[in-house]
N, C-alpha and C positions, 0 to 999 in steps of 0.2 A: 748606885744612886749618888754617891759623894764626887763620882766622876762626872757623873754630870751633871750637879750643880757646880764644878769647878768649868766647865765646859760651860756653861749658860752666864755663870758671872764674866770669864775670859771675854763671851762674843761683845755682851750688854758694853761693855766696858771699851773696847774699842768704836775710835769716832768715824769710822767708815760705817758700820754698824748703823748710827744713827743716823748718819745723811743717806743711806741707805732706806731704809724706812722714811725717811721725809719723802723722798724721791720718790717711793713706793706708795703715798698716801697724795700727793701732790700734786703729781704727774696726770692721772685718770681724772684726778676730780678738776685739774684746768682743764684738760682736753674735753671732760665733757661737757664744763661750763660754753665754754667756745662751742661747741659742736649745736648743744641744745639752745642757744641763743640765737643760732645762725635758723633751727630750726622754727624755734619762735617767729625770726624774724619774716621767713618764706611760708609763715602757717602752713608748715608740714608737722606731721607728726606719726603718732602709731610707728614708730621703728625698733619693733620688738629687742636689738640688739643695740640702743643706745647705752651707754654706761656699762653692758659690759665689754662691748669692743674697745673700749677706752680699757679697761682693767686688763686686758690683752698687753697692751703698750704700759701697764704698771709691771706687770713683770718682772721689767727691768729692777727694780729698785730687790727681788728676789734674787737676781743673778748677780747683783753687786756681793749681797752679802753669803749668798752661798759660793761666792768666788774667795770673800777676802775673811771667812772663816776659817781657809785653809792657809790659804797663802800668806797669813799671818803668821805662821807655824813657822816659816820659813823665811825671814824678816832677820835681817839681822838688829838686834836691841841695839841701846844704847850702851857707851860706856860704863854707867855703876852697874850694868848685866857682864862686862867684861866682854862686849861685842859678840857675847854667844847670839844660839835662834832660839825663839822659843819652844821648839818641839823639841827639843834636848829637856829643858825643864818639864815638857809636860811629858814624857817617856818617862823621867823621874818620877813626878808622881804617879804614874798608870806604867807600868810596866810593859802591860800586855796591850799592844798596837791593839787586838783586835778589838777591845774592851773602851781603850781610845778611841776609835775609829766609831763603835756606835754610841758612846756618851757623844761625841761629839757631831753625829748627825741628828741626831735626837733634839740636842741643843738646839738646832738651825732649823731642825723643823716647827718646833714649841716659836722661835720665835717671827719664822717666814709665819706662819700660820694665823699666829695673833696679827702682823703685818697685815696679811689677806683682809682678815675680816674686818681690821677699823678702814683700811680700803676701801671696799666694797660698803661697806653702811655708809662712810662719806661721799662718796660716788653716785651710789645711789641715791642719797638724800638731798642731792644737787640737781637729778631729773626729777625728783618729785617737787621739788619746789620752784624750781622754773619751765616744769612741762606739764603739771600738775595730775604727771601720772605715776601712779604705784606700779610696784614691778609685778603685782598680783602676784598668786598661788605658783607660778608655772616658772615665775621670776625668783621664787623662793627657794626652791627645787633647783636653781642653778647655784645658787652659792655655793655649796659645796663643792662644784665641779671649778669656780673659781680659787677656792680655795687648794684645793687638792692640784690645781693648775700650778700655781705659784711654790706651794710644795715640791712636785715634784720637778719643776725649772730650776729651783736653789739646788736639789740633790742633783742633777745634772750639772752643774756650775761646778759644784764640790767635786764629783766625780772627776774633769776634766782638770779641777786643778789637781787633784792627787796625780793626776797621769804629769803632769806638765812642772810642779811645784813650782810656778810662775805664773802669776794674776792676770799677767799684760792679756796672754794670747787668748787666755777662755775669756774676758771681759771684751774685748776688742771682735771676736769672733759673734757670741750671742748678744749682746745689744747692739753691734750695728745688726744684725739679721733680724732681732725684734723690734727693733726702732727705727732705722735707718733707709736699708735694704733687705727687701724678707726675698733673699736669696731662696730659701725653700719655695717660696711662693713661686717665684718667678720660675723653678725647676721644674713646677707643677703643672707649669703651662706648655711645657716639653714633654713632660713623662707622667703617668698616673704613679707611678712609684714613688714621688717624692710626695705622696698625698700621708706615706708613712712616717715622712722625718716626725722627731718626737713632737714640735712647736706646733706644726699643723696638724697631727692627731690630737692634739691634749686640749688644743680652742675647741674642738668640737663640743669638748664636756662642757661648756655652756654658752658659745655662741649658734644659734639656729643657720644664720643665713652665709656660708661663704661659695664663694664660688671656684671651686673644685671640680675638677673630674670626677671624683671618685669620693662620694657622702658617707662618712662613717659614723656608726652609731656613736653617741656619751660615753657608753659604755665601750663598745672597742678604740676608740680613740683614745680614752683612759689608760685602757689595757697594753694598746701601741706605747704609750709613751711610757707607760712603768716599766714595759720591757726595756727600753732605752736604760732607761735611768739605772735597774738594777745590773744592766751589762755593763754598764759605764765605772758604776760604784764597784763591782767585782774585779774589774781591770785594774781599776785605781788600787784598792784595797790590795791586791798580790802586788802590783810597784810599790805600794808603800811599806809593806810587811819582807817585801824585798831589799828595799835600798839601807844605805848605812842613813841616821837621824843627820 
């Protein structure tokens, strides 16, 4: 427990962190002011998937900070730290990597999670007021799957930077492909097998409509993407319990 609230005070406290969350909070609710105005504008409406295909492209603000949770470890300080990193101090205090290793996903999750959900309540509180529709019963029933989305995209961030102990290439890789270029997507239009990358299985848990070869349930598309994430955390976790701090 003392490990990770040392792990939770460390995240909170660096400022990537909180542009991180702004990013995350900010990003879905422009895009869906923009998107639902355009719809106003065309009196169109009924599009089951406004606001949270917007929270798809919030993500992002997930991958920043499951990227720079880890790769702060490996930062070199400043001079009154005597140019050390900080994973030598925090080896100090946590001895045991692996005890490190889940105080400090743990942290990332508690705080991707709270992330998600002020998200999504702003987000969606921005198509109820200018489309003046509620997400109803069936809109409720997908938070979660938003949430758990965003979730398990930071563990994957974290995951690749334990492989890499370098922010540039996992940040540079997953938000351009969730924001930019959804390479996966574009794969999809070639092969039904990239209907399994972890990004395109894990929207399924709460957007209805994409256009896919290959339609997978909430639930296996969930399932696909944890599989990802726990392969990924496994690999990291033996390089890190490998390498010298």
């Amino acid at each position: 427990m003392r490990a990770y609230r040392g792990e939770l005070r460390k995240l909170v406290g660096l400022p990537a962190v909180w542009a991180a969350f702004a990013v995350g909070v900010v990003v879905p609710a422009a895009f869906t002011f923009l998107n639902a105005k355009s719809a106003v504008a065309a009196g169109r409406g009924g599009n089951t998937d406004i606001g949270f295909q917007e929270l798809a492209f919030g993500v992002v603000g997930a991958v920043i900070l499951g990227v720079v949770a880890v790769s702060s470890e490996y930062t070199t300080e400043g001079e009154s730290a005597g140019g050390g990193r900080q994973i030598t101090t925090s080896l100090t205090a946590v001895p045991s990597r692996r005890r490190l290793l889940i105080a400090k996903l743990t942290a990332v999750i508690t705080v991707v999670a709270t992330m998600a959900a002020v998200s999504s309540a702003v987000t969606l509180m921005t198509v109820e007021v200018l489309l003046g529709e509620g997400i109803g019963v069936s809109g409720v029933g997908r938070l979660p799957g938003v949430v758990l989305y965003w979730v398990l995209t930071a563990l994957l961030a974290s995951g690749l930077t334990f492989l890499t102990r370098n922010g540039i290439l996992p940040l540079t890789v997953l938000i351009l492909n969730t924001s930019v270029v959804t390479v996966t997507y574009l794969l999809a239009k070639l092969t039904p097998l990239a209907v399994f990358f972890p990004d395109l299985a894990g929207i399924r848990m709460f957007i209805k409509r994409v256009d896919l070869p290959v339609q997978l349930s909430p639930v296996t598309g969930g399932l696909v993407m944890a599989a990802w994430v726990v392969a990924l955390l496994a690999a990291g976790f033996l390089v890190f319990r490998g390498r010298d701090a």
